[in-house]
PDB file with one MODEL, atoms N, CA, C and O in Angstrom:
MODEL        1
ATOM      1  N   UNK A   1      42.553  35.481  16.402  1.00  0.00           N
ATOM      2  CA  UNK A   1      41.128  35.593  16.655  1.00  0.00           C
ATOM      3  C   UNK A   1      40.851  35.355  18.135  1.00  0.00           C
ATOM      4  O   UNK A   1      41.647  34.857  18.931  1.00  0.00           O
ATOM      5  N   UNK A   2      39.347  35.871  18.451  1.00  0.00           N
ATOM      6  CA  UNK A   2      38.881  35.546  19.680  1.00  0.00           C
ATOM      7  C   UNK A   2      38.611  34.261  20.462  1.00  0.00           C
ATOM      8  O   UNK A   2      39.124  33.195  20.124  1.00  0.00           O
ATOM      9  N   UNK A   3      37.586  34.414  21.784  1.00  0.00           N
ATOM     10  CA  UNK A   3      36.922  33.559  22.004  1.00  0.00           C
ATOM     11  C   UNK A   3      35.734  33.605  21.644  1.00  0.00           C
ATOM     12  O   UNK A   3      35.165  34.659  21.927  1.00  0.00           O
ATOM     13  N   UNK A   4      34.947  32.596  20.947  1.00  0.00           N
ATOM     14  CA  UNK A   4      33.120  32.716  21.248  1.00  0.00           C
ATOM     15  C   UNK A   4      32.728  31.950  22.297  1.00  0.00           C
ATOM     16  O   UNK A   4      32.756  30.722  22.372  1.00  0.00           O
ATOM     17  N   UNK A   5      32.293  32.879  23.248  1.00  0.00           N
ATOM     18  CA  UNK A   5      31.454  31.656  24.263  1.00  0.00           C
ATOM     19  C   UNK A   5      29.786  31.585  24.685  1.00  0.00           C
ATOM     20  O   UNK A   5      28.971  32.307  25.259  1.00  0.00           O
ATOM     21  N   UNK A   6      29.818  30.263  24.036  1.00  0.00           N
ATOM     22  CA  UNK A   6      27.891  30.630  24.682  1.00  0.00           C
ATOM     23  C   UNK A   6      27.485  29.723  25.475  1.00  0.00           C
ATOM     24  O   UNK A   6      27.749  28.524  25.386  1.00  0.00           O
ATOM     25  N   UNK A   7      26.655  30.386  26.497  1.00  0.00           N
ATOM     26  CA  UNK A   7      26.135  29.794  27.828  1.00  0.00           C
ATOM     27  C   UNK A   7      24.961  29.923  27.670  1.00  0.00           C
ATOM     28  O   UNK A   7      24.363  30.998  27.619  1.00  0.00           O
ATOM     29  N   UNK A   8      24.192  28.128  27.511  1.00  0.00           N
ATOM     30  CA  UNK A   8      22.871  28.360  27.593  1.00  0.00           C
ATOM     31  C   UNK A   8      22.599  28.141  29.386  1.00  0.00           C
ATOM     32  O   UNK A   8      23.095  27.274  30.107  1.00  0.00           O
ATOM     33  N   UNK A   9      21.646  29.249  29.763  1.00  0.00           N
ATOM     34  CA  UNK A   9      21.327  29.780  31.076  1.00  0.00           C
ATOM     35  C   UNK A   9      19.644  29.622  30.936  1.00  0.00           C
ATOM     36  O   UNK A   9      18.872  29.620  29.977  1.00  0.00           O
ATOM     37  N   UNK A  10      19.459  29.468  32.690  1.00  0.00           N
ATOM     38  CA  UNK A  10      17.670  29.213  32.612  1.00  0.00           C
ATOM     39  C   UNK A  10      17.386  30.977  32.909  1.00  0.00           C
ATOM     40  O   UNK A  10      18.170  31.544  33.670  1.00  0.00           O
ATOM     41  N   UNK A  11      16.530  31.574  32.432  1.00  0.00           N
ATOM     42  CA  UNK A  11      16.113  32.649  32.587  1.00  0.00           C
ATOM     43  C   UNK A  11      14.018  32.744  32.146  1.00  0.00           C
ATOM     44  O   UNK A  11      13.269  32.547  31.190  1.00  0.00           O
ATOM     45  N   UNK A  12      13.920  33.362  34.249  1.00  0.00           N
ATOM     46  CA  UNK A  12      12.179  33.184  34.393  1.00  0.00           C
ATOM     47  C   UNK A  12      11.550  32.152  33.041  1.00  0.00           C
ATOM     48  O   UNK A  12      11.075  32.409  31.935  1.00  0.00           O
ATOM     49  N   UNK A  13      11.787  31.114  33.662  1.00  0.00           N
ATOM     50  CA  UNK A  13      10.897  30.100  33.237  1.00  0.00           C
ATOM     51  C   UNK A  13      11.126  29.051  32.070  1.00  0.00           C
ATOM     52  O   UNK A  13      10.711  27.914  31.847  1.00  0.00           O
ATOM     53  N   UNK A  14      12.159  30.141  31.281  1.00  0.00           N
ATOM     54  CA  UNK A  14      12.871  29.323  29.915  1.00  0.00           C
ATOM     55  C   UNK A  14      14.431  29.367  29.845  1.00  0.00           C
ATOM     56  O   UNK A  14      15.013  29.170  30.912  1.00  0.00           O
ATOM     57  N   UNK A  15      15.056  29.558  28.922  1.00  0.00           N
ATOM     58  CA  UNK A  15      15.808  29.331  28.444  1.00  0.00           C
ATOM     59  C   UNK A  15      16.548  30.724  27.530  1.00  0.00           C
ATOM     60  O   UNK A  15      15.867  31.371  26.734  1.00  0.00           O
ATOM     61  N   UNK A  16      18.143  31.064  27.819  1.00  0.00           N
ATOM     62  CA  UNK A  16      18.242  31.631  26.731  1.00  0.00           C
ATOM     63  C   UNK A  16      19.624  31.715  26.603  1.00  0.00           C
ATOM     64  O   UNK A  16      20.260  31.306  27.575  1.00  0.00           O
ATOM     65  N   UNK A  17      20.483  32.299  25.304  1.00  0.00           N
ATOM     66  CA  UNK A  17      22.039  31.944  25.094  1.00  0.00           C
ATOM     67  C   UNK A  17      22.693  33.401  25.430  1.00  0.00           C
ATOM     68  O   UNK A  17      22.516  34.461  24.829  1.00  0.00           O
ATOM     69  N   UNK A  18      23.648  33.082  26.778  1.00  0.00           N
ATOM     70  CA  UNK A  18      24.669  34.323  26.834  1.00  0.00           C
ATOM     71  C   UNK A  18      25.377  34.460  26.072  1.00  0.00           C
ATOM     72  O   UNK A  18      25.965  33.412  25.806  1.00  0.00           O
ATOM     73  N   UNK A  19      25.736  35.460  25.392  1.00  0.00           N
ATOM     74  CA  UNK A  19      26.978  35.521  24.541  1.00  0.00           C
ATOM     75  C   UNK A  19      27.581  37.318  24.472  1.00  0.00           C
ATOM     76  O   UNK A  19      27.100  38.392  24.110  1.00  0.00           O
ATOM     77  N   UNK A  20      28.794  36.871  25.008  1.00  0.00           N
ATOM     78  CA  UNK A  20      29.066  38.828  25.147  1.00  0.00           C
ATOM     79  C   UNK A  20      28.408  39.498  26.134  1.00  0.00           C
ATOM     80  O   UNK A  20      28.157  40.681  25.906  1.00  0.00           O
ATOM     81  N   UNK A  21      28.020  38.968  27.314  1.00  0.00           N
ATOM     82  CA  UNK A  21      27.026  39.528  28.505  1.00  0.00           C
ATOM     83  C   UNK A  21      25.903  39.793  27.860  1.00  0.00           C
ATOM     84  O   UNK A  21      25.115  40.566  28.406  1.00  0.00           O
ATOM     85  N   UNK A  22      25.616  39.298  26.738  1.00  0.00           N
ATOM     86  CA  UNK A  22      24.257  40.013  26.335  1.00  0.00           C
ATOM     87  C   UNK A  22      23.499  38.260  25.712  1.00  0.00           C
ATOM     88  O   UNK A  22      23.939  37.320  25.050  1.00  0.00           O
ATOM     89  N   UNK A  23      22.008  38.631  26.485  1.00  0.00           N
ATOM     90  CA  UNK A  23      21.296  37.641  26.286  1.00  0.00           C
ATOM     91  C   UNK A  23      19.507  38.017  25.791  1.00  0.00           C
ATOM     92  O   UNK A  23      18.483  38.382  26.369  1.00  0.00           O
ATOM     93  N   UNK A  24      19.910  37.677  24.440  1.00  0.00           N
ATOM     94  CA  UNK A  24      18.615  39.097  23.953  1.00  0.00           C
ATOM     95  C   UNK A  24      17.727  37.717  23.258  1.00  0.00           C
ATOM     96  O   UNK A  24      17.305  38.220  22.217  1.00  0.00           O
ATOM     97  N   UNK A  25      17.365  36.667  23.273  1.00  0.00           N
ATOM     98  CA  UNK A  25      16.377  35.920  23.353  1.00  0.00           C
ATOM     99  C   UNK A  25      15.967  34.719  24.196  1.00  0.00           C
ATOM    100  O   UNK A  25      16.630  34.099  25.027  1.00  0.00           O
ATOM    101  N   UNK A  26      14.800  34.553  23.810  1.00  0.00           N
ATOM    102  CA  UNK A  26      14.024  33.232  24.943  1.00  0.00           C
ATOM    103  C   UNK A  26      13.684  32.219  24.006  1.00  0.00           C
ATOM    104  O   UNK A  26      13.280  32.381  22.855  1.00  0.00           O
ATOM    105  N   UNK A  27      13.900  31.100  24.650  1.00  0.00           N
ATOM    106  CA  UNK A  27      13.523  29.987  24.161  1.00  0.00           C
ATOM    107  C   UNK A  27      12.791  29.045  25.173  1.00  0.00           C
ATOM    108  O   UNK A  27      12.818  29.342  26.367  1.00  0.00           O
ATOM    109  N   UNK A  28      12.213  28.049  24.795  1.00  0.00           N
ATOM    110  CA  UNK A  28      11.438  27.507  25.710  1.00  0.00           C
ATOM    111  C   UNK A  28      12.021  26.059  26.072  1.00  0.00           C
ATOM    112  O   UNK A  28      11.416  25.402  26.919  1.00  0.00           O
ATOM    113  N   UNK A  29      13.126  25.554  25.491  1.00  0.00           N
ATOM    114  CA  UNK A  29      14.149  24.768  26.002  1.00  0.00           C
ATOM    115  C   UNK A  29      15.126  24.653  25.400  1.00  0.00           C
ATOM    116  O   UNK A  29      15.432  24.940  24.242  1.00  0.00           O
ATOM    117  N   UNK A  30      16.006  23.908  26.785  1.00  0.00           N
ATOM    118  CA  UNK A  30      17.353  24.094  26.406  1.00  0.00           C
ATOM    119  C   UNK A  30      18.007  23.470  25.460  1.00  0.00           C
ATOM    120  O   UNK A  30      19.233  23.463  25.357  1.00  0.00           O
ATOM    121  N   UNK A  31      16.942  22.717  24.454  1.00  0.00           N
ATOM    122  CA  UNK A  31      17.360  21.939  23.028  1.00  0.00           C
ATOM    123  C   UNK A  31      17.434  23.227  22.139  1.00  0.00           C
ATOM    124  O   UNK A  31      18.331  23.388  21.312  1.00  0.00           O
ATOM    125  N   UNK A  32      16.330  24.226  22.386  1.00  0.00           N
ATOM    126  CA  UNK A  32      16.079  25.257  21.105  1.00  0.00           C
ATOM    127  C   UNK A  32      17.179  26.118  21.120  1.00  0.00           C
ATOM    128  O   UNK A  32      17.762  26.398  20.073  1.00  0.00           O
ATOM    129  N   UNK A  33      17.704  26.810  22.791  1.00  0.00           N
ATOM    130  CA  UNK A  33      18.283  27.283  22.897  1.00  0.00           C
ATOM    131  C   UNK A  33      20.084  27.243  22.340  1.00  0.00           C
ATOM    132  O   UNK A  33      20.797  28.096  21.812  1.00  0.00           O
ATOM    133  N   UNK A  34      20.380  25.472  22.871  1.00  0.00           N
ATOM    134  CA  UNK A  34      21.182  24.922  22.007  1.00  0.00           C
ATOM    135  C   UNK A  34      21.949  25.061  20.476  1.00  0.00           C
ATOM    136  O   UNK A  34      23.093  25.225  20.052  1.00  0.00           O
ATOM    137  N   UNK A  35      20.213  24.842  19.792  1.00  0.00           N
ATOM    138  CA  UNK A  35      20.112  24.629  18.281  1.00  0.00           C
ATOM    139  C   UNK A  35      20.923  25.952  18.380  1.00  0.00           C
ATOM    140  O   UNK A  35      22.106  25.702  18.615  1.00  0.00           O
ATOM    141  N   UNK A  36      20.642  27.378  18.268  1.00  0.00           N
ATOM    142  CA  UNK A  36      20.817  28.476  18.174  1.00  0.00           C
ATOM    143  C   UNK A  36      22.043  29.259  17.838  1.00  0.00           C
ATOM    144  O   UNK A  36      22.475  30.035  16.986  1.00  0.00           O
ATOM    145  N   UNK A  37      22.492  28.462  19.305  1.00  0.00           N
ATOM    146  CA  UNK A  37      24.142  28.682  19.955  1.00  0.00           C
ATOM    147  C   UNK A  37      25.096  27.860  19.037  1.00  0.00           C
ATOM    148  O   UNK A  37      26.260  28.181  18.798  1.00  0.00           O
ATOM    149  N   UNK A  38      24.566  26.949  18.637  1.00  0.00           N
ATOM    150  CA  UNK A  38      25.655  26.057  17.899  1.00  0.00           C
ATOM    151  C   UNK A  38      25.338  27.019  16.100  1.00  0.00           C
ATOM    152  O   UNK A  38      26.232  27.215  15.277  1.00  0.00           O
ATOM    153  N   UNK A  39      24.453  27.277  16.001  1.00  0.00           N
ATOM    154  CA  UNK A  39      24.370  27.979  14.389  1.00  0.00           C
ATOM    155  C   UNK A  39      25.030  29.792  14.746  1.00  0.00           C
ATOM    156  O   UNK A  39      25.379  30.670  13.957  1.00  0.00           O
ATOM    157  N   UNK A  40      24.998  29.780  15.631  1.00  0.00           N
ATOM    158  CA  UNK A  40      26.043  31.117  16.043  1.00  0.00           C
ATOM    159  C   UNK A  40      27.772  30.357  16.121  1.00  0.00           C
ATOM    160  O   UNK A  40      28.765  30.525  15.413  1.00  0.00           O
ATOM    161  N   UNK A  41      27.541  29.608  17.170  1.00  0.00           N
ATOM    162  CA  UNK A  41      29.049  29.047  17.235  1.00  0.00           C
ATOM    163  C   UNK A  41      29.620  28.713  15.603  1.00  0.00           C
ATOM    164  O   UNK A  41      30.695  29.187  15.234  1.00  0.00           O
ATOM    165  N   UNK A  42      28.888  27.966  14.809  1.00  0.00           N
ATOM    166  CA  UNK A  42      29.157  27.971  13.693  1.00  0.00           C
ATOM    167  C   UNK A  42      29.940  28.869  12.575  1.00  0.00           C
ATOM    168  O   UNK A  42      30.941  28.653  11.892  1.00  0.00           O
ATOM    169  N   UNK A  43      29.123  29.874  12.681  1.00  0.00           N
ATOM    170  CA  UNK A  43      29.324  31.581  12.233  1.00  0.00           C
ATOM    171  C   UNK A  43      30.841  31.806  12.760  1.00  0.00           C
ATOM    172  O   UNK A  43      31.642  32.381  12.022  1.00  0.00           O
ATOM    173  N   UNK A  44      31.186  31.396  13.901  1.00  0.00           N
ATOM    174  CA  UNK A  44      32.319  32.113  14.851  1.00  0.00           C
ATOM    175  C   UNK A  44      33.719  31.007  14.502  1.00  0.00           C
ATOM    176  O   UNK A  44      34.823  31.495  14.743  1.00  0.00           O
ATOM    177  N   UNK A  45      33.699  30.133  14.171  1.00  0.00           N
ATOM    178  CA  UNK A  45      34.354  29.380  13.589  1.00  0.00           C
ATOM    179  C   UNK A  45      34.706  28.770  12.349  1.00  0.00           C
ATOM    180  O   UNK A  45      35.528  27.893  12.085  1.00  0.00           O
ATOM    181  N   UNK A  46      33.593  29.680  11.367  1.00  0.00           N
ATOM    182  CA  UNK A  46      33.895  30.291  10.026  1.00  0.00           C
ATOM    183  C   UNK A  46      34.955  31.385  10.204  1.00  0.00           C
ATOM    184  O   UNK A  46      35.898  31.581   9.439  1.00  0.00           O
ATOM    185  N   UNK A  47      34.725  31.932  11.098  1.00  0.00           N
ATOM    186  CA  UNK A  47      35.588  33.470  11.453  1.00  0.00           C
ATOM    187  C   UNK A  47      37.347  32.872  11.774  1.00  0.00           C
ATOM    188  O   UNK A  47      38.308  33.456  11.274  1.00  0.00           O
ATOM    189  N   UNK A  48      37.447  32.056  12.372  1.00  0.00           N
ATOM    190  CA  UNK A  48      38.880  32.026  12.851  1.00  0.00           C
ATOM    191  C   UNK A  48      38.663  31.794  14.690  1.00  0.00           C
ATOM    192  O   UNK A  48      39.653  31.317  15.246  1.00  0.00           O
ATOM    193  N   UNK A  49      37.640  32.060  15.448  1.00  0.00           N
ATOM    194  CA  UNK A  49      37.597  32.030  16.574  1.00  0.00           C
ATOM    195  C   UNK A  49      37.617  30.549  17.347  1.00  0.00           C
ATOM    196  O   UNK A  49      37.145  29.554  16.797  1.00  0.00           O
ATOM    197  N   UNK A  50      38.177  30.509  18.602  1.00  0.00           N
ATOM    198  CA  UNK A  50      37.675  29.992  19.299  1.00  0.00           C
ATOM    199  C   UNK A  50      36.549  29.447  19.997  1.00  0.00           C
ATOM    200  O   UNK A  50      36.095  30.202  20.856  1.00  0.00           O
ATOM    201  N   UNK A  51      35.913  28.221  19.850  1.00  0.00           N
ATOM    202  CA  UNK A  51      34.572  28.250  20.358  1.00  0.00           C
ATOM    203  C   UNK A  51      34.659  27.401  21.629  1.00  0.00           C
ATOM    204  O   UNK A  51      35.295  26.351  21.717  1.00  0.00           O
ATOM    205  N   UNK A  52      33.848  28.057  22.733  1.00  0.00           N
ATOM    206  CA  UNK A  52      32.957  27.246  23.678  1.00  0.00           C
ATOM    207  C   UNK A  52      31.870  26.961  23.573  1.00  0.00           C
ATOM    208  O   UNK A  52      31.340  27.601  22.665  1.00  0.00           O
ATOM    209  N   UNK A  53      30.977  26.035  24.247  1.00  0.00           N
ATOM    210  CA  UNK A  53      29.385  26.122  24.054  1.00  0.00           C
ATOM    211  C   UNK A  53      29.007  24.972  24.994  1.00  0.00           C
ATOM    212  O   UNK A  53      29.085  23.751  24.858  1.00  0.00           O
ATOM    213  N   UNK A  54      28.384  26.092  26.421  1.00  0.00           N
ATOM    214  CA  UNK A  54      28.271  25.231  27.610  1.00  0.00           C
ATOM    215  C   UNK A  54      26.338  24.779  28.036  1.00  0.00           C
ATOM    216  O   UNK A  54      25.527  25.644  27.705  1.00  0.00           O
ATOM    217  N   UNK A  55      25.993  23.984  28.456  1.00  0.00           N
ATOM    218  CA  UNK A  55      24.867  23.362  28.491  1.00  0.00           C
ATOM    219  C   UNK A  55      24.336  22.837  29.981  1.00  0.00           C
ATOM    220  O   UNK A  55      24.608  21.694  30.346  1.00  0.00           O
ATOM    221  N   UNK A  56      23.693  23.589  30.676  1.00  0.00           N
ATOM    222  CA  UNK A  56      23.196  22.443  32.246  1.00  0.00           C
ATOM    223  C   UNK A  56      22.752  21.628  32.080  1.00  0.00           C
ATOM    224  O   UNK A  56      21.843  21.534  31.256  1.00  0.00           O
ATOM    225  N   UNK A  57      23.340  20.319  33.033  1.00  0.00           N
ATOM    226  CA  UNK A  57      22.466  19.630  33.052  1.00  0.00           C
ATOM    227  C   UNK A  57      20.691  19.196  33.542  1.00  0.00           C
ATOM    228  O   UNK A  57      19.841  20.001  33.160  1.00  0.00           O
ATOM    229  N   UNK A  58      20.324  18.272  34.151  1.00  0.00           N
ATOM    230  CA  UNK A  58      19.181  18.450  34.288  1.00  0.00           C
ATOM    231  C   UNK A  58      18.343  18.848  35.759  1.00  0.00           C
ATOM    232  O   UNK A  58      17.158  18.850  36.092  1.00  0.00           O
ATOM    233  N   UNK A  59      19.505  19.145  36.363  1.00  0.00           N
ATOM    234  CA  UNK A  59      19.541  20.061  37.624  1.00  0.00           C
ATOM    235  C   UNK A  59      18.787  21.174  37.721  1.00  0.00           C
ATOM    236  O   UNK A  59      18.068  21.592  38.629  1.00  0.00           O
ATOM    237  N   UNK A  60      19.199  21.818  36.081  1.00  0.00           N
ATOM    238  CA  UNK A  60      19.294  23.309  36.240  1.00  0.00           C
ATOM    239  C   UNK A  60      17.388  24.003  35.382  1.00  0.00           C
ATOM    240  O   UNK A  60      16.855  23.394  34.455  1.00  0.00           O
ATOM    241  N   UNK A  61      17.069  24.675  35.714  1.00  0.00           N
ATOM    242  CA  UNK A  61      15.422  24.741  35.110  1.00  0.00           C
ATOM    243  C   UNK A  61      14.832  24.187  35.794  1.00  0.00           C
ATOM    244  O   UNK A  61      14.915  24.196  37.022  1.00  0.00           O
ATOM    245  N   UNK A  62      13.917  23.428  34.942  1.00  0.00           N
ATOM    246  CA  UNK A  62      12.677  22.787  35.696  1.00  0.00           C
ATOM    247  C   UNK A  62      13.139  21.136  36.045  1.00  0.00           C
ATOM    248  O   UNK A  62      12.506  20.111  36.295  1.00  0.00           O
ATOM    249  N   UNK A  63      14.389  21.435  35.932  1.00  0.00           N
ATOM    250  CA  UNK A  63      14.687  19.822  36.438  1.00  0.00           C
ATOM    251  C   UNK A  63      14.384  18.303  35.097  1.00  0.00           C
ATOM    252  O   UNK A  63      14.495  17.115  35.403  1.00  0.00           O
ATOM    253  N   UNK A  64      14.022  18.801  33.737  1.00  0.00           N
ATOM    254  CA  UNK A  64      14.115  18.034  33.181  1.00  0.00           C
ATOM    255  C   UNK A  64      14.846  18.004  32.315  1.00  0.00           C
ATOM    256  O   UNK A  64      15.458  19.046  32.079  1.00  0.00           O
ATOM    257  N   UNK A  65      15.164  16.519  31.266  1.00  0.00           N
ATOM    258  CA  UNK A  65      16.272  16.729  30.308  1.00  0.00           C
ATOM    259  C   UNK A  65      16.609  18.139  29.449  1.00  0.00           C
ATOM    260  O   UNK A  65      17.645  18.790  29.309  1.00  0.00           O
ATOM    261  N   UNK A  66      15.041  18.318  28.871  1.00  0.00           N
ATOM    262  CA  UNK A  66      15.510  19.199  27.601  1.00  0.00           C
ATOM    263  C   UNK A  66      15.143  20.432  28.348  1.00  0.00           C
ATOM    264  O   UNK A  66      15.371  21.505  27.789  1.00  0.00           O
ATOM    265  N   UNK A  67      14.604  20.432  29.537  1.00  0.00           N
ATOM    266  CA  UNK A  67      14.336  21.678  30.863  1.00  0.00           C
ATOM    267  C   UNK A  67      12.796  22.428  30.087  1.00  0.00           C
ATOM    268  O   UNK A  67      12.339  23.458  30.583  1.00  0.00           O
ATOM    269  N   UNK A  68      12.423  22.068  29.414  1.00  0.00           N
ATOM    270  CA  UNK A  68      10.558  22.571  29.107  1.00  0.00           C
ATOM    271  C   UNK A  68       9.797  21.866  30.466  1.00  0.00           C
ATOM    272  O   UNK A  68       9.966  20.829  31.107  1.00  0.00           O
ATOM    273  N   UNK A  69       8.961  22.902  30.527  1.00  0.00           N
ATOM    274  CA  UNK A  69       7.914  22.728  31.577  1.00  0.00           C
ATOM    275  C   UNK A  69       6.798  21.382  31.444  1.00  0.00           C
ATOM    276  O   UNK A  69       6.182  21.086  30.420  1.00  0.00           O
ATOM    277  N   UNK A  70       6.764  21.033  32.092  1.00  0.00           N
ATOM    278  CA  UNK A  70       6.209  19.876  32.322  1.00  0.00           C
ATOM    279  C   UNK A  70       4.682  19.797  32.417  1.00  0.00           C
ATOM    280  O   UNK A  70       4.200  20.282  33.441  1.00  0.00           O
ATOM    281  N   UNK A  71       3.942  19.328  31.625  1.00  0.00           N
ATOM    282  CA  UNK A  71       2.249  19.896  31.704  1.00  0.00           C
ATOM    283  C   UNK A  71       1.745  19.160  32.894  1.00  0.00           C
ATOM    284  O   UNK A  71       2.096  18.055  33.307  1.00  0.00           O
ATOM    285  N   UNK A  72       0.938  19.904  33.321  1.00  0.00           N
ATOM    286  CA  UNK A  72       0.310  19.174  34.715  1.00  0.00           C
ATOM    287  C   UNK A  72      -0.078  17.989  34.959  1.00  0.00           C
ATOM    288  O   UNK A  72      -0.678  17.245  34.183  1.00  0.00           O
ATOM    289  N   UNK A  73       0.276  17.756  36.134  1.00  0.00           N
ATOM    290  CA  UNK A  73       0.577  16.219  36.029  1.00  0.00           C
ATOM    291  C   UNK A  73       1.251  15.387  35.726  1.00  0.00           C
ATOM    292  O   UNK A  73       1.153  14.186  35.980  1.00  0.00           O
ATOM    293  N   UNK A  74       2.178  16.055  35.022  1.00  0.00           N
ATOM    294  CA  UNK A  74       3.117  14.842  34.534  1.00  0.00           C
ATOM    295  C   UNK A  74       3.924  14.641  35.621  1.00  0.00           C
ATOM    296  O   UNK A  74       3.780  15.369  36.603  1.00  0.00           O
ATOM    297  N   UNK A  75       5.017  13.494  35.606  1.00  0.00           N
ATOM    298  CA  UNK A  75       5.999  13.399  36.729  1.00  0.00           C
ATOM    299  C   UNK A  75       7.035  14.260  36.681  1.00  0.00           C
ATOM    300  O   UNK A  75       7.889  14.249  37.567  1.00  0.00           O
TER     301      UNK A  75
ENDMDL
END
């Protein structure tokens, strides 16, 4: 069997999971995005595959843990 690899990536403003060069939804953080990738990764390791499943830290987005936008004002 293969590799599965999923890269949750910030994309305009949110969040979403590479997998196979192809990144065909948005999420609005990188917890949801997460959830997602791991119930795919799941699937892929029912299969026989290899799994990765990579995550930025809080660098990456808007600079916070779970990387959701921060309502005004907040710190």
């Amino acid at each position: 069997m293969g590799l599965a690899e999923y890269m949750i990536v910030s994309k305009s403003g949110g969040w979403t999971v590479l997998h196979d060069g192809s990144a065909d939804h948005d999420y609005d953080t990188k917890e949801a995005a997460f959830e997602a990738a791991v119930a795919a990764a799941s699937l892929a390791i029912r299969q026989g595959h290899e799994v990765h499943v990579s995550v930025p830290g809080r660098d990456a987005g808007n600079n916070t843990a779970l990387g959701a936008k921060n309502p005004q004002g907040a710190p």
